[in-house]
Structures are given as structure tokens and as C-alpha cells.
C-alpha positions, 0 to 999 in steps of 0.5 A, a space after each residue: 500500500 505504501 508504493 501505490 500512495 507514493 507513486 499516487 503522489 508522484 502522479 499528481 506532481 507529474 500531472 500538475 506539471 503537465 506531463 504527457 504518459 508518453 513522457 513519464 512512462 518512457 522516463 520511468 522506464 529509462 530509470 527502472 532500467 538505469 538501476 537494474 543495471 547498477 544492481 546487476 553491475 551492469 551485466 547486461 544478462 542478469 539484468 534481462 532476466 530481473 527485468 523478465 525481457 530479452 537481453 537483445 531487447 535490453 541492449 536495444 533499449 540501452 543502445 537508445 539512450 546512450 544514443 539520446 545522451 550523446 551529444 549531437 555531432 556536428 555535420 560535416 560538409 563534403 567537398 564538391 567534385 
């Protein structure tokens, strides 16, 4: 009972704040993953398996977001010829 008043609360905040469900869901998944990766250290396999998902789909999803952190690179121009 105690995680769904938290989690109610945190609802509201995230309401208030006009939070799309697109965005707070794709975030607490981004999160939820971030830290089974810590408890697991990281070890891509073990994570999968606490998440109950494919280890394929897991280092898709991780692939992602490293792609989402990275800063963009800038473009480069070619040479005419």
C-alpha cells in the first residue's frame, strides 16, 4: 500500500506539471532500467532476466539512450567534385 500512495503522489506532481504518459512512462522506464543495471553491475544478462525481457531487447533499449545522451555531432560538409 505504501508504493501505490507514493507513486499516487508522484502522479499528481507529474500531472500538475503537465506531463504527457508518453513522457513519464518512457522516463520511468529509462530509470527502472538505469538501476537494474547498477544492481546487476551492469551485466547486461542478469539484468534481462530481473527485468523478465530479452537481453537483445535490453541492449536495444540501452543502445537508445546512450544514443539520446550523446551529444549531437556536428555535420560535416563534403567537398564538391
Amino acid at each position: 500500500m505504501q508504493l501505490h500512495l507514493r507513486l499516487g503522489a508522484l502522479i499528481d506532481e507529474m500531472l500538475d506539471g503537465r506531463i504527457l504518459l508518453e513522457e513519464a512512462a518512457a522516463e520511468f522506464e529509462r530509470l527502472y532500467i538505469e538501476k537494474a543495471l547498477r544492481r546487476n553491475r551492469q551485466h547486461l544478462t542478469n539484468t534481462a532476466k530481473a527485468l523478465g525481457i530479452h537481453r537483445n531487447t535490453l541492449s536495444k533499449r540501452v543502445a537508445t539512450y546512450e544514443e539520446q545522451t550523446r551529444p549531437a555531432q556536428p555535420k560535416t560538409r563534403r567537398a564538391a567534385g
